[in-house]
C-alpha positions, 0 to 999 in steps of 0.5 A: 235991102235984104237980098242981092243979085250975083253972078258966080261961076262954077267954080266959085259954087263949087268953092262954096259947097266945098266949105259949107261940106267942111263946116263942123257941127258947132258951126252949123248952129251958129250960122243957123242961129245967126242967119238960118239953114246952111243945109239949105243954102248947100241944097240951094246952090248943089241945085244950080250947079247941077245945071251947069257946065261943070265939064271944066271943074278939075283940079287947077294947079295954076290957082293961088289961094287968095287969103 
């Protein structure tokens, strides 16, 4: 199997584009050498969230980081 279905909310991409915007130069080749574009992936996921409800994306002091 190489793909998979999954739901995620906004917040979830939104955490997901954040990270793939913080990734240095050194780490985008090695994502892209080991499994492909992460500009990609970012336009990919920006395009999805662009449709949806981002109204309740704002900054959240009630969240614990989980690592």
């Amino acid at each position: 199997m190489t793909e998979v279905e999954i739901k995620l909310n906004v917040h979830e991409i939104g955490v997901i584009l954040s990270a793939l915007q913080l990734l240095n130069n050194s780490d985008e080749i090695h994502i892209a050498r080991e499994y492909g574009s992460s500009q990609a992936l970012y336009h990919k996921l920006s395009t999805i969230m662009e449709g949806m409800d981002t109204s309740e994306t704002g900054l959240r002091n009630d969240v614990v980081p989980s690592f």
